[in-house]
N, CA, C and O atoms as a GROMACS GRO file, in nm:
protein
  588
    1UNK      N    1   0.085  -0.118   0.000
    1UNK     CA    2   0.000   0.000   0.000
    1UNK      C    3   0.089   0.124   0.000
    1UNK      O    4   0.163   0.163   0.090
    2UNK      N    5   0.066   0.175  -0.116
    2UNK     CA    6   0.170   0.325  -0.153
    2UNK      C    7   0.067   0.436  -0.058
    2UNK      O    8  -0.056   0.437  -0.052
    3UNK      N    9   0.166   0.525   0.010
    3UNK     CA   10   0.138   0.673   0.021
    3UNK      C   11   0.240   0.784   0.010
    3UNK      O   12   0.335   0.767   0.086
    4UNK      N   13   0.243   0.843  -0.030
    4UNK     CA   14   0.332   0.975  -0.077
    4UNK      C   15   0.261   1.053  -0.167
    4UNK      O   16   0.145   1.094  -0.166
    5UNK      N   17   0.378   1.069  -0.267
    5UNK     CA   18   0.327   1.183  -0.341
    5UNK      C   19   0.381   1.130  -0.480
    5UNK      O   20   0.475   1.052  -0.466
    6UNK      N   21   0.350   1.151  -0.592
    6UNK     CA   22   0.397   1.060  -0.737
    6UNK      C   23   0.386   1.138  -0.825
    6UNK      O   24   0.279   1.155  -0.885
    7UNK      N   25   0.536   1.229  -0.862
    7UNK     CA   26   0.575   1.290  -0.959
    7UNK      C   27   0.567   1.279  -1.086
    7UNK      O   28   0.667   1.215  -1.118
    8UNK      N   29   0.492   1.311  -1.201
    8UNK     CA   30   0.469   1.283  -1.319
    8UNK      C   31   0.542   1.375  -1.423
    8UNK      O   32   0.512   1.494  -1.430
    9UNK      N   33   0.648   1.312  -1.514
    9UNK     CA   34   0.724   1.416  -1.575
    9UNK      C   35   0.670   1.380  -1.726
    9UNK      O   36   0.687   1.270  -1.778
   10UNK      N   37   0.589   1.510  -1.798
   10UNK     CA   38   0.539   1.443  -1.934
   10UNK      C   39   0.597   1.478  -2.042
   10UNK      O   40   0.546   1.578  -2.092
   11UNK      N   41   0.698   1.428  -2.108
   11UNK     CA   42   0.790   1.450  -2.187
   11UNK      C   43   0.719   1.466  -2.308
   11UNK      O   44   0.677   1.578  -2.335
   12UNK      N   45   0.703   1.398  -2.364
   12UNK     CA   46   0.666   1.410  -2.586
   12UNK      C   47   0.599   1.317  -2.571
   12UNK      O   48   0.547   1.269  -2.470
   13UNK      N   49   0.598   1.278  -2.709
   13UNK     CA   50   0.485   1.206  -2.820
   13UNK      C   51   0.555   1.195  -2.955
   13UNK      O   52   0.609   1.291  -3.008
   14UNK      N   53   0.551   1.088  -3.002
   14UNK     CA   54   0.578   1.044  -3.141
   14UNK      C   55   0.473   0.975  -3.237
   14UNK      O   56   0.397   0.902  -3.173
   15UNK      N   57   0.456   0.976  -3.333
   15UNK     CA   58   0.386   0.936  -3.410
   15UNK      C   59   0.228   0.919  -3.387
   15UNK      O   60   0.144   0.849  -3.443
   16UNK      N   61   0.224   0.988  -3.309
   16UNK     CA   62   0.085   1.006  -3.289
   16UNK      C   63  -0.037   1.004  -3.443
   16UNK      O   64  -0.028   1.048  -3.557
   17UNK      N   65  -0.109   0.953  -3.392
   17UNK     CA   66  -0.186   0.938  -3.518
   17UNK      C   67  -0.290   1.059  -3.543
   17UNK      O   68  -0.385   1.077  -3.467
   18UNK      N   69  -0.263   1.148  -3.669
   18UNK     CA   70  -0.313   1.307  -3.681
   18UNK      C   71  -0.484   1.267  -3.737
   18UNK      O   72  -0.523   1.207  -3.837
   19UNK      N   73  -0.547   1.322  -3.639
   19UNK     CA   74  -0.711   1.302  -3.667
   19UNK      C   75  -0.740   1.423  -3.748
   19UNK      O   76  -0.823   1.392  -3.833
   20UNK      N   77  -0.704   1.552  -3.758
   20UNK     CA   78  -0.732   1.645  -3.810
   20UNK      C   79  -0.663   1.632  -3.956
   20UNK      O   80  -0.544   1.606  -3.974
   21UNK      N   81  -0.784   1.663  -4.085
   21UNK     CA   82  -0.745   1.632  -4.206
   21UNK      C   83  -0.695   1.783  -4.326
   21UNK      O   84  -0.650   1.795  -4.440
   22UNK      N   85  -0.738   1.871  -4.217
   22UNK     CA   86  -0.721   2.021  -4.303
   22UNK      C   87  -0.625   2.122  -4.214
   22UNK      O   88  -0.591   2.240  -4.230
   23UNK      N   89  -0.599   2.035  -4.124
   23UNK     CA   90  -0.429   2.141  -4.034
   23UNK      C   91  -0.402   2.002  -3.964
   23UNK      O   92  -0.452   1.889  -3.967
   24UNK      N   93  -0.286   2.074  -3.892
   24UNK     CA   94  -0.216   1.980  -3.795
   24UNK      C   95  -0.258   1.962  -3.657
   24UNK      O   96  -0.291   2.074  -3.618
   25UNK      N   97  -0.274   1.868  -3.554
   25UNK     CA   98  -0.312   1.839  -3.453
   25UNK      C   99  -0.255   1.951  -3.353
   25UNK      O  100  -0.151   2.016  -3.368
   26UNK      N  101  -0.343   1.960  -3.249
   26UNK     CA  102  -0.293   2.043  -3.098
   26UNK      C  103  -0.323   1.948  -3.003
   26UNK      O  104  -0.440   1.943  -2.966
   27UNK      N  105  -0.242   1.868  -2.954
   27UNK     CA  106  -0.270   1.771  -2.859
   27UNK      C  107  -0.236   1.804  -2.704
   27UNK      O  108  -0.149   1.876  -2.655
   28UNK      N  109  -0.332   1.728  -2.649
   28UNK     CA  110  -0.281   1.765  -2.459
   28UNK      C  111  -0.327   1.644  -2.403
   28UNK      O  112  -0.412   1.572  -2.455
   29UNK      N  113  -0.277   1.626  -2.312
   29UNK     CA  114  -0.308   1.467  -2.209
   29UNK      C  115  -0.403   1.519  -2.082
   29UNK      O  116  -0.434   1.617  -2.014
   30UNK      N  117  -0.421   1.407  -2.099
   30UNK     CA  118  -0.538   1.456  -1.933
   30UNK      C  119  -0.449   1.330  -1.863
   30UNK      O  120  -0.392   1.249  -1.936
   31UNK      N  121  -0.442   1.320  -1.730
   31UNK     CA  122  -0.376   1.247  -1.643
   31UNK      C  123  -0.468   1.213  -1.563
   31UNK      O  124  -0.540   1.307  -1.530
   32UNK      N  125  -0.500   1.092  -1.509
   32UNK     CA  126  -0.570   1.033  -1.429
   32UNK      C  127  -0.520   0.918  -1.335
   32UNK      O  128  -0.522   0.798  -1.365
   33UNK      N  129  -0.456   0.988  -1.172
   33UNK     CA  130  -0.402   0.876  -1.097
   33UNK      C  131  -0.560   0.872  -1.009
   33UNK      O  132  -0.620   0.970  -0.965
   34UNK      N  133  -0.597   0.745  -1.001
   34UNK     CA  134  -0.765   0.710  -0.931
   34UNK      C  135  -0.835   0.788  -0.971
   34UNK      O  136  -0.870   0.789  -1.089
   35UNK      N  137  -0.891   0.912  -0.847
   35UNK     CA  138  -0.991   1.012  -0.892
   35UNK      C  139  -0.957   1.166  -0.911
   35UNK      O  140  -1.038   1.258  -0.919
   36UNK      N  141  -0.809   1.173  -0.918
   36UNK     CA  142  -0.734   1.282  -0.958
   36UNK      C  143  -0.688   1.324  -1.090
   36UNK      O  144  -0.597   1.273  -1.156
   37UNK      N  145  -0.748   1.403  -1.115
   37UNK     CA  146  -0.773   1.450  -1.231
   37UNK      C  147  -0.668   1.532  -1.322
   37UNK      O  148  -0.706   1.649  -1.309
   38UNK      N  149  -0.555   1.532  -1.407
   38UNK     CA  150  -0.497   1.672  -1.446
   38UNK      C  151  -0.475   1.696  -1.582
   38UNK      O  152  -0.464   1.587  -1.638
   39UNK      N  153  -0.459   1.812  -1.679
   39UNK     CA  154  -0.458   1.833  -1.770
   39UNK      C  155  -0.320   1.937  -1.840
   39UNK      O  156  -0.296   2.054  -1.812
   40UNK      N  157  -0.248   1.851  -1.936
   40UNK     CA  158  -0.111   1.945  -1.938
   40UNK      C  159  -0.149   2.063  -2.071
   40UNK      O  160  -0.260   2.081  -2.122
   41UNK      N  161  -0.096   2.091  -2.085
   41UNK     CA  162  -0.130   2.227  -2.197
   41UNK      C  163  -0.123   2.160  -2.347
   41UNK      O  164  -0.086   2.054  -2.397
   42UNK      N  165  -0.160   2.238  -2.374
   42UNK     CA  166  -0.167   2.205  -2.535
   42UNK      C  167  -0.074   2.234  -2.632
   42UNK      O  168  -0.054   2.355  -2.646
   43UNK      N  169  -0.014   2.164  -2.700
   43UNK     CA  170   0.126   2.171  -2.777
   43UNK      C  171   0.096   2.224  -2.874
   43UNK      O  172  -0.016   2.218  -2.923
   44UNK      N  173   0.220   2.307  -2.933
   44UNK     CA  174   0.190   2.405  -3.026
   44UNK      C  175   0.160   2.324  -3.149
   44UNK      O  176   0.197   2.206  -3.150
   45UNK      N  177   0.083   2.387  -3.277
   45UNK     CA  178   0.025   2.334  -3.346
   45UNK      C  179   0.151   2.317  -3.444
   45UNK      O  180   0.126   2.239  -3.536
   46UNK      N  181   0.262   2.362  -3.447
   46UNK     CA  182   0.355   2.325  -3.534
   46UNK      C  183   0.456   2.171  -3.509
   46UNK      O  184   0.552   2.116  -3.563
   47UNK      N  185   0.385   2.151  -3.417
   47UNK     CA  186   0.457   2.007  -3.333
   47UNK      C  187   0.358   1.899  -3.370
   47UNK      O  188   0.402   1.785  -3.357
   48UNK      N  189   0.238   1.910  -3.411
   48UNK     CA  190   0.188   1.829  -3.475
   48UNK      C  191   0.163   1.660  -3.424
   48UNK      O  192   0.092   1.663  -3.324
   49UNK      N  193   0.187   1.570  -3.449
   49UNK     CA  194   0.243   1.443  -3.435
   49UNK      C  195   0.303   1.380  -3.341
   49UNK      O  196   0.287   1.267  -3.295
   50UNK      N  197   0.394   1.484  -3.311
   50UNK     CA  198   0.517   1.480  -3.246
   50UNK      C  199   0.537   1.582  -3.119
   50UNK      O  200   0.650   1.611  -3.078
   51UNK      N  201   0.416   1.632  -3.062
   51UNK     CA  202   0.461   1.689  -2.958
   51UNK      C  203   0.530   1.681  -2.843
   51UNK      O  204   0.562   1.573  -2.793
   52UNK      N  205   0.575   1.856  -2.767
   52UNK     CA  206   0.691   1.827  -2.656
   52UNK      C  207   0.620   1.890  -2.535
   52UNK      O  208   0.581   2.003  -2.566
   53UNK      N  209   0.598   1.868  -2.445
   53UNK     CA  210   0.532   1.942  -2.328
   53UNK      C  211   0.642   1.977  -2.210
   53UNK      O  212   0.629   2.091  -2.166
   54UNK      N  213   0.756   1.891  -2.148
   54UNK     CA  214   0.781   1.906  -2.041
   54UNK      C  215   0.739   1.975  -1.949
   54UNK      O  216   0.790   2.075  -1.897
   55UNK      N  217   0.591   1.891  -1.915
   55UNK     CA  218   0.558   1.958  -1.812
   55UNK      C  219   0.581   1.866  -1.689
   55UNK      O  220   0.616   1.754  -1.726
   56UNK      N  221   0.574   1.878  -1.566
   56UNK     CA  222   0.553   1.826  -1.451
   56UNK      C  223   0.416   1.837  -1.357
   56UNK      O  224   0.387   1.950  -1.319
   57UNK      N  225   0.328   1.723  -1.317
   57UNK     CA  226   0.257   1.723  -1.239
   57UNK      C  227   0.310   1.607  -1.082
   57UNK      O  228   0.401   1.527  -1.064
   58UNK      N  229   0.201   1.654  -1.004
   58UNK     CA  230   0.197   1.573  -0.870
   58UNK      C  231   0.081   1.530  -0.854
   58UNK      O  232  -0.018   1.586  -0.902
   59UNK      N  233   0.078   1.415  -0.778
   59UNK     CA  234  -0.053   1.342  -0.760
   59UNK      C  235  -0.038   1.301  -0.602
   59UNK      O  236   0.081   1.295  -0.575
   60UNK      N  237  -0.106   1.277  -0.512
   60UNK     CA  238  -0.078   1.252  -0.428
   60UNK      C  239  -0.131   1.131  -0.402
   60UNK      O  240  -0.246   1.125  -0.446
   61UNK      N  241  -0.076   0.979  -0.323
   61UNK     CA  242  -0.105   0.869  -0.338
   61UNK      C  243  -0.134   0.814  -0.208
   61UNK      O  244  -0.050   0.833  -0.120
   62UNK      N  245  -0.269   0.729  -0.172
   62UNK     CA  246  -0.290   0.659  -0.067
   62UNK      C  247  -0.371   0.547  -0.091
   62UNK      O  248  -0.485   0.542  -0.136
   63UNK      N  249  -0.281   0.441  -0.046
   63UNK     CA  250  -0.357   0.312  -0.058
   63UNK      C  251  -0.358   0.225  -0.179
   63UNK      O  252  -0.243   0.206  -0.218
   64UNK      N  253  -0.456   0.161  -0.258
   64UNK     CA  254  -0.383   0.076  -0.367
   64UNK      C  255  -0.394   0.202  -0.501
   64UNK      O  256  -0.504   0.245  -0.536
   65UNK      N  257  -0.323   0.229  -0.535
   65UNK     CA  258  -0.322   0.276  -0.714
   65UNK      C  259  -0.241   0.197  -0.779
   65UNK      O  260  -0.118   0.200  -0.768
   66UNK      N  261  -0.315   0.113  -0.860
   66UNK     CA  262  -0.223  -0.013  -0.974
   66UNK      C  263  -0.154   0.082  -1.099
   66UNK      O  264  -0.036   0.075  -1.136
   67UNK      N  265  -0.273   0.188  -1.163
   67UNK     CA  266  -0.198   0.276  -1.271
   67UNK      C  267  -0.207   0.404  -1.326
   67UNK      O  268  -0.314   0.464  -1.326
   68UNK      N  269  -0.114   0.446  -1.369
   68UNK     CA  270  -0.145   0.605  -1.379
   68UNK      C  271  -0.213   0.577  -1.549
   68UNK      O  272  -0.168   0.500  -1.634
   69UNK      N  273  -0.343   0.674  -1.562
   69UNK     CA  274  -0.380   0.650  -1.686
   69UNK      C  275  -0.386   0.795  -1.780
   69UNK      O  276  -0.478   0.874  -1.760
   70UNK      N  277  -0.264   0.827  -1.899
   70UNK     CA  278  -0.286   0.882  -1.995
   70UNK      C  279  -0.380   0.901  -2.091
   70UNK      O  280  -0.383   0.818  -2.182
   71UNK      N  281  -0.456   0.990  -2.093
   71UNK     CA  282  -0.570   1.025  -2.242
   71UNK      C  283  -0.518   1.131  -2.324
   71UNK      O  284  -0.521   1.243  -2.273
   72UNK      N  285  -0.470   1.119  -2.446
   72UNK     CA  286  -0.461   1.201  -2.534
   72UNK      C  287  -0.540   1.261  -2.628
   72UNK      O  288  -0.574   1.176  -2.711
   73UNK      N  289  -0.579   1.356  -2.649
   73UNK     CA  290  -0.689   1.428  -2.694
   73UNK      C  291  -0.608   1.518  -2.789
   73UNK      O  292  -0.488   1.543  -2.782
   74UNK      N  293  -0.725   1.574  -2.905
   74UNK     CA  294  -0.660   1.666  -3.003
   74UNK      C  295  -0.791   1.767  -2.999
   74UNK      O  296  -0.907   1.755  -3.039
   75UNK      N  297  -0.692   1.906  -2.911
   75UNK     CA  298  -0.784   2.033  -2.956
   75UNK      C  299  -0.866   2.075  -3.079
   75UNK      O  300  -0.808   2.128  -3.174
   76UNK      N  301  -1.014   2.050  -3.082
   76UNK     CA  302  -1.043   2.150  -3.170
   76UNK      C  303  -1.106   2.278  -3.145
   76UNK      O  304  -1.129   2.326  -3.034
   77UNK      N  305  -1.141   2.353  -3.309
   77UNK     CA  306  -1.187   2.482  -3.242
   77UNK      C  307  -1.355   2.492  -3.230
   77UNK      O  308  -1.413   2.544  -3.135
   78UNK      N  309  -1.433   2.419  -3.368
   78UNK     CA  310  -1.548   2.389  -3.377
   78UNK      C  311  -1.622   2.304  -3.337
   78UNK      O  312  -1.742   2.323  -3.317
   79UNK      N  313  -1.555   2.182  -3.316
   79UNK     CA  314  -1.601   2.072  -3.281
   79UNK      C  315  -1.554   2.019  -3.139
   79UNK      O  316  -1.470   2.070  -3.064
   80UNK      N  317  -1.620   1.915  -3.122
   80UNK     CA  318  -1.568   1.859  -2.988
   80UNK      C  319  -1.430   1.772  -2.983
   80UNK      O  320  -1.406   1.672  -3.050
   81UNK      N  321  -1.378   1.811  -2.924
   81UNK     CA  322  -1.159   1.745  -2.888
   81UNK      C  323  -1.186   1.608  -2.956
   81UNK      O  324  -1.279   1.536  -2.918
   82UNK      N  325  -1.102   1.573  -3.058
   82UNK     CA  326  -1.103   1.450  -3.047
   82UNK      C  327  -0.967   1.356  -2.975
   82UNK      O  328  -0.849   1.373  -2.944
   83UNK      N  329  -1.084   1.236  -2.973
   83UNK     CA  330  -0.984   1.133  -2.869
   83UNK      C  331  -0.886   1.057  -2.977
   83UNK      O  332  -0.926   1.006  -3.082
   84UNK      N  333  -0.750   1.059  -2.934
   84UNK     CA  334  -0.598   1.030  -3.016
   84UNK      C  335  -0.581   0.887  -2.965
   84UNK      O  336  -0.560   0.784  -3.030
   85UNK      N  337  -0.594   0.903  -2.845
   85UNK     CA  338  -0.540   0.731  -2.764
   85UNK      C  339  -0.516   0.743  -2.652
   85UNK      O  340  -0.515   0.852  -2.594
   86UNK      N  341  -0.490   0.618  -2.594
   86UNK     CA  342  -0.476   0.608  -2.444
   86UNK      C  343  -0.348   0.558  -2.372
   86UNK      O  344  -0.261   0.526  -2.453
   87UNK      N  345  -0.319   0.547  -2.267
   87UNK     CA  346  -0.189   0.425  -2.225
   87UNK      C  347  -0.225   0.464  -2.109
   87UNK      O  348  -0.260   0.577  -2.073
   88UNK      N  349  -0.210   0.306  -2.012
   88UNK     CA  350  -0.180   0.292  -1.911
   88UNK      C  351  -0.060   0.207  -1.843
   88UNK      O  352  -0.002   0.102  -1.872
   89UNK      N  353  -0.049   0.302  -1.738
   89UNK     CA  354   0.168   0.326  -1.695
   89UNK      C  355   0.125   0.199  -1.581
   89UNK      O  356   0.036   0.241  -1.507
   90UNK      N  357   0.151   0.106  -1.560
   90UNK     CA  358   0.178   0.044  -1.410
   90UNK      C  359   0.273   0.096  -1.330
   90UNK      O  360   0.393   0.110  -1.352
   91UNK      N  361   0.186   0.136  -1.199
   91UNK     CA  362   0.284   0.194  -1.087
   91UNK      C  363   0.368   0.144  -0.951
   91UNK      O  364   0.427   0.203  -0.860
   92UNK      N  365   0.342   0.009  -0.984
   92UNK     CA  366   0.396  -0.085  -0.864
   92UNK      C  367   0.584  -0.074  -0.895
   92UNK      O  368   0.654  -0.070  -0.793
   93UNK      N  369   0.644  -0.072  -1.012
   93UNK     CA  370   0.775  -0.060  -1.006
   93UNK      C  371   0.844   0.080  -0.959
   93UNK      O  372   0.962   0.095  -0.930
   94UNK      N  373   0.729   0.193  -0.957
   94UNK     CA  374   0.784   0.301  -0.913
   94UNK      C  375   0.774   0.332  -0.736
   94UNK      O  376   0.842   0.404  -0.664
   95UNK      N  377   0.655   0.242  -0.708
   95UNK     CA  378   0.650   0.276  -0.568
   95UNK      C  379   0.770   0.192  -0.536
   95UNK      O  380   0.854   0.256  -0.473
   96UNK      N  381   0.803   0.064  -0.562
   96UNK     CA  382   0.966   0.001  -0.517
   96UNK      C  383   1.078   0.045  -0.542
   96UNK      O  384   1.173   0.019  -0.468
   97UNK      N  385   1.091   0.127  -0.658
   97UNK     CA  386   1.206   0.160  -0.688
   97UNK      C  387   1.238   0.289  -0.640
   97UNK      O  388   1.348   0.320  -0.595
   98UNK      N  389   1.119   0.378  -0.650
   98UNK     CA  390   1.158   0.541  -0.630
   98UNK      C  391   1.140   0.642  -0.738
   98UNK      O  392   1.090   0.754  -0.730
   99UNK      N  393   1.205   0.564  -0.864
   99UNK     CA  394   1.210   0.669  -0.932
   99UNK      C  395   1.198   0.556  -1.116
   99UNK      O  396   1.216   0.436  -1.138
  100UNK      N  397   1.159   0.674  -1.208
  100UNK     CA  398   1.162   0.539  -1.330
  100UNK      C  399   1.200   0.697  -1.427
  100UNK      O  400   1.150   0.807  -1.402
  101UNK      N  401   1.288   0.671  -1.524
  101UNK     CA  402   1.385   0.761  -1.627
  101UNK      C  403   1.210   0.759  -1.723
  101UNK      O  404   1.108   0.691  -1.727
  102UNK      N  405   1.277   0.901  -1.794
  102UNK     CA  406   1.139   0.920  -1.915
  102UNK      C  407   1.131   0.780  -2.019
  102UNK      O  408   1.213   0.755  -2.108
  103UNK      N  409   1.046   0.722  -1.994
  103UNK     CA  410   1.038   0.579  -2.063
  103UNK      C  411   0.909   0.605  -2.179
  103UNK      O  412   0.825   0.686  -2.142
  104UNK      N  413   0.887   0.538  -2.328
  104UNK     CA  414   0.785   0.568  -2.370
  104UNK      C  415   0.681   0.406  -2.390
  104UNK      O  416   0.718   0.292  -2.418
  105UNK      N  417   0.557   0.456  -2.366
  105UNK     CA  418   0.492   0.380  -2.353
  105UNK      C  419   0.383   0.362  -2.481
  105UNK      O  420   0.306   0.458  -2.494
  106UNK      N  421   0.370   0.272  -2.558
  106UNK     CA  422   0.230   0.236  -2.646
  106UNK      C  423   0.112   0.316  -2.647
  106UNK      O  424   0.031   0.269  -2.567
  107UNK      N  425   0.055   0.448  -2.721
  107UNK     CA  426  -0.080   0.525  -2.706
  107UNK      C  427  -0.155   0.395  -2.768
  107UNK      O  428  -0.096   0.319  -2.845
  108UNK      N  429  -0.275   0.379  -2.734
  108UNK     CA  430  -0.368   0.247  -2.804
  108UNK      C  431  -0.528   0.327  -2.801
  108UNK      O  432  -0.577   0.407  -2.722
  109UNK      N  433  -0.579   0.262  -2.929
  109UNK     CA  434  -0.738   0.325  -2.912
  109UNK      C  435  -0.795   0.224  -3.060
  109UNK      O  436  -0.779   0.225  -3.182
  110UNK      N  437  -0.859   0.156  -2.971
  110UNK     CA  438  -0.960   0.047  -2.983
  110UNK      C  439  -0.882  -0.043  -3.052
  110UNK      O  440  -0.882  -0.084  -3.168
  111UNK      N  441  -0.789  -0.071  -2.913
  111UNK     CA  442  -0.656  -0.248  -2.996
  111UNK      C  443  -0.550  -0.134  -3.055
  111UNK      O  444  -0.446  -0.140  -2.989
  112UNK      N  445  -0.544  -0.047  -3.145
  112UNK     CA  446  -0.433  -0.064  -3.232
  112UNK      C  447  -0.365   0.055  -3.157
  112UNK      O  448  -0.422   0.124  -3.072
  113UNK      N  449  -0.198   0.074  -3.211
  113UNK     CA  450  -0.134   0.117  -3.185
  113UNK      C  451  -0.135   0.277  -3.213
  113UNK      O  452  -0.182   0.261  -3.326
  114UNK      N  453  -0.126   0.382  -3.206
  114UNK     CA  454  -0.160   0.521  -3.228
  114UNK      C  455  -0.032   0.606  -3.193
  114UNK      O  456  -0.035   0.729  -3.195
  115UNK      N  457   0.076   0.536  -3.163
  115UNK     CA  458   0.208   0.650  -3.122
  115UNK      C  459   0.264   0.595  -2.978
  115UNK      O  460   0.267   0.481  -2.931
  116UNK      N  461   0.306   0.718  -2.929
  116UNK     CA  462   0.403   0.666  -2.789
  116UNK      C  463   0.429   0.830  -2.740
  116UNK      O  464   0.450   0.941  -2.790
  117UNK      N  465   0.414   0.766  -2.612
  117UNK     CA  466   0.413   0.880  -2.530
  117UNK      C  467   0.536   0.843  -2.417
  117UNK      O  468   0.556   0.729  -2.377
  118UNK      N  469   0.622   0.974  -2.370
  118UNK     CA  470   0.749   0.934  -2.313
  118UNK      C  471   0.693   1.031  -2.172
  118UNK      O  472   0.649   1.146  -2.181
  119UNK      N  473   0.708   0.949  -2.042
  119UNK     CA  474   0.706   0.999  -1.964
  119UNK      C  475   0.778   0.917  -1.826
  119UNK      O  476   0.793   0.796  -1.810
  120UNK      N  477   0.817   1.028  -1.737
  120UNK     CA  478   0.914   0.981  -1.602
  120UNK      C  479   0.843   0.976  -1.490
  120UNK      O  480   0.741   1.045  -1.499
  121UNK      N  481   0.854   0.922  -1.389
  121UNK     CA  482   0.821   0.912  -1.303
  121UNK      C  483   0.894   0.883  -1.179
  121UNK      O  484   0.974   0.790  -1.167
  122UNK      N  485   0.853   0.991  -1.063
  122UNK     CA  486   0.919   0.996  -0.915
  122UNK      C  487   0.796   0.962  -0.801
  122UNK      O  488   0.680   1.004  -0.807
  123UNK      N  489   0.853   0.876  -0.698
  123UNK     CA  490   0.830   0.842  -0.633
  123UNK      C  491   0.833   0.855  -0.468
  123UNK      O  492   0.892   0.765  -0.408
  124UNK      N  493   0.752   1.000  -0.365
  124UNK     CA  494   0.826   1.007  -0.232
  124UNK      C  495   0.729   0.991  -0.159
  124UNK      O  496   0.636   1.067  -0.131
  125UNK      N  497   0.754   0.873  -0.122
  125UNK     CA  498   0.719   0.794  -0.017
  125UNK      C  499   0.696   0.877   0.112
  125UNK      O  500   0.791   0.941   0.156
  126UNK      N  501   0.491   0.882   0.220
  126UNK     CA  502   0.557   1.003   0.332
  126UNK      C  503   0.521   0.892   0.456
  126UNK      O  504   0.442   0.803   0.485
  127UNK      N  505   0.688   0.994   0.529
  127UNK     CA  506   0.706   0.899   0.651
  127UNK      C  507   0.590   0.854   0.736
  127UNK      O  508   0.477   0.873   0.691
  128UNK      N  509   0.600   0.814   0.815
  128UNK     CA  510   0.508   0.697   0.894
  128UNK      C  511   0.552   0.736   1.008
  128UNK      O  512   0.661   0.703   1.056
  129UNK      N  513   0.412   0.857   1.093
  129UNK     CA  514   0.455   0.830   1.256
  129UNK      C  515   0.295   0.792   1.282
  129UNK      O  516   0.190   0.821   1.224
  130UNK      N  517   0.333   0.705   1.407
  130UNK     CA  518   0.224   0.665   1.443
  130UNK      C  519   0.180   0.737   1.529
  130UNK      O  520   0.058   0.728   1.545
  131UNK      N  521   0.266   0.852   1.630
  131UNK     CA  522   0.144   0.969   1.694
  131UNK      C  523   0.240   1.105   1.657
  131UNK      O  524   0.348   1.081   1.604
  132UNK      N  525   0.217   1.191   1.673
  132UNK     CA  526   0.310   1.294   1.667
  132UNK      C  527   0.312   1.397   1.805
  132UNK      O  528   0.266   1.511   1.819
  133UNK      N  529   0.383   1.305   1.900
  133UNK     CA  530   0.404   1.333   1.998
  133UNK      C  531   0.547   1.334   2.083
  133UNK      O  532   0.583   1.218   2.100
  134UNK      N  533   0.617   1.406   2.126
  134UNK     CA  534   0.749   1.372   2.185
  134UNK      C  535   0.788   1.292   2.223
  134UNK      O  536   0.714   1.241   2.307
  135UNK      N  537   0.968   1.192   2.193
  135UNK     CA  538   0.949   1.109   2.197
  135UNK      C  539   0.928   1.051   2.372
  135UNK      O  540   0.911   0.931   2.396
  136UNK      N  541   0.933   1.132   2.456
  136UNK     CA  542   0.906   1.081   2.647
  136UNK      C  543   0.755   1.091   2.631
  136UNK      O  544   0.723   1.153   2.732
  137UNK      N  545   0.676   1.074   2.582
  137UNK     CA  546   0.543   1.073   2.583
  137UNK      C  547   0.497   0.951   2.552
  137UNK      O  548   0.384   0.913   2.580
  138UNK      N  549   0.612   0.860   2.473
  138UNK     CA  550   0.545   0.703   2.398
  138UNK      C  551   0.498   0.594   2.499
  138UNK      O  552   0.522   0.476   2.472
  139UNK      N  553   0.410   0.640   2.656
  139UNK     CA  554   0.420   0.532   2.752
  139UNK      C  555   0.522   0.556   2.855
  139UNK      O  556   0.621   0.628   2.849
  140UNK      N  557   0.476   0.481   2.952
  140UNK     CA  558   0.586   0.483   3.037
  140UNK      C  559   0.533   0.529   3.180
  140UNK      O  560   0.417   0.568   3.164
  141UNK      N  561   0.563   0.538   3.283
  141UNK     CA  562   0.548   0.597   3.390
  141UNK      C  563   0.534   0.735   3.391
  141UNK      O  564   0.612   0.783   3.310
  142UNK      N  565   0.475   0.810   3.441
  142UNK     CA  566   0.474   1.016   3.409
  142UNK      C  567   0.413   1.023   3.612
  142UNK      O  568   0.335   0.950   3.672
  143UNK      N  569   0.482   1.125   3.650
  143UNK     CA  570   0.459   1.139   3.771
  143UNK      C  571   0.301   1.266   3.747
  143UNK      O  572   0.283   1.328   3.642
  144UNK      N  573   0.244   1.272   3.825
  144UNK     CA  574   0.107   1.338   3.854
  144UNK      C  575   0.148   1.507   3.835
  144UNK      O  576   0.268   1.534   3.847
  145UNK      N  577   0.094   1.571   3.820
  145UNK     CA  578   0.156   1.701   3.824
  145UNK      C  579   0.022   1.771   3.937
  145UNK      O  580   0.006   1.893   3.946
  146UNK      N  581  -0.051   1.684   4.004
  146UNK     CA  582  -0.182   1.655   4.094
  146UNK      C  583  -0.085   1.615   4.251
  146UNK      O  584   0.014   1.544   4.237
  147UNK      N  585  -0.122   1.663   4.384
  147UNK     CA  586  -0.021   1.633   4.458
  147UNK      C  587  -0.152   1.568   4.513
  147UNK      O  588  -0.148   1.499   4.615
   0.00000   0.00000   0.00000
């Protein structure tokens, strides 16, 4: 059972598959660790395909989270965003390890493959007190301050 806090570093995108047929894509990820919600900005439209964000988010973690889940979406202006693809990161090697280098992972939407998305991930673990009380307070004999 993870608790801390789980650093999300969202690097690029390659080959993303371009839904827009009369310009180039503006893509942004929405991030979803459980019921935490986040959204990185939207890449410039000359990046196309291939966008770069370096952005950084935080999520804060308690209890089981199996995976962090990526949605990639492509801004439009008239119509409603369309959906690019998905990936989901398993987070059990980062809560053991600490930390995982910008790795890219499979975008997928409905089975097939749609691009790759490169992202890092940190891991800080928060300490564990069980009261937060001084430590001559944990038990013990205490004389009356009652005469």
């Amino acid at each position: 059972m993870a608790q801390g806090k789980l650093e999300v570093l969202l690097v690029s995108a390659k080959g993303l598959d371009n839904s827009d047929f009369l310009s180039s894509m503006d893509p942004y990820v929405i991030l979803t660790c459980r019921t935490q919600e986040q959204k990185s900005s939207i890449a410039k439209a000359d990046e196309g395909s291939a966008p770069e964000w370096n952005e950084t988010f935080l999520f804060t973690v308690s209890g089981h989270v199996p995976e962090l889940h990526l949605k990639l979406m492509d801004k439009d202006t008239f119509t409603a965003d369309d959906f690019v693809g998905e990936a989901n990161i398993p987070l059990s090697v980062v809560f053991e390890e600490g930390s995982l280098p910008p790795t890219s992972y499979n975008v997928v939407k409905d089975g097939e493959f749609k691009g790759e998305i490169k992202v890092g991930l940190t891991f800080t673990p928060e300490a564990y007190h069980s009261r937060d009380l001084p430590e001559e307070e944990f038990g013990g004999w205490k004389q009356s301050s009652y005469n």
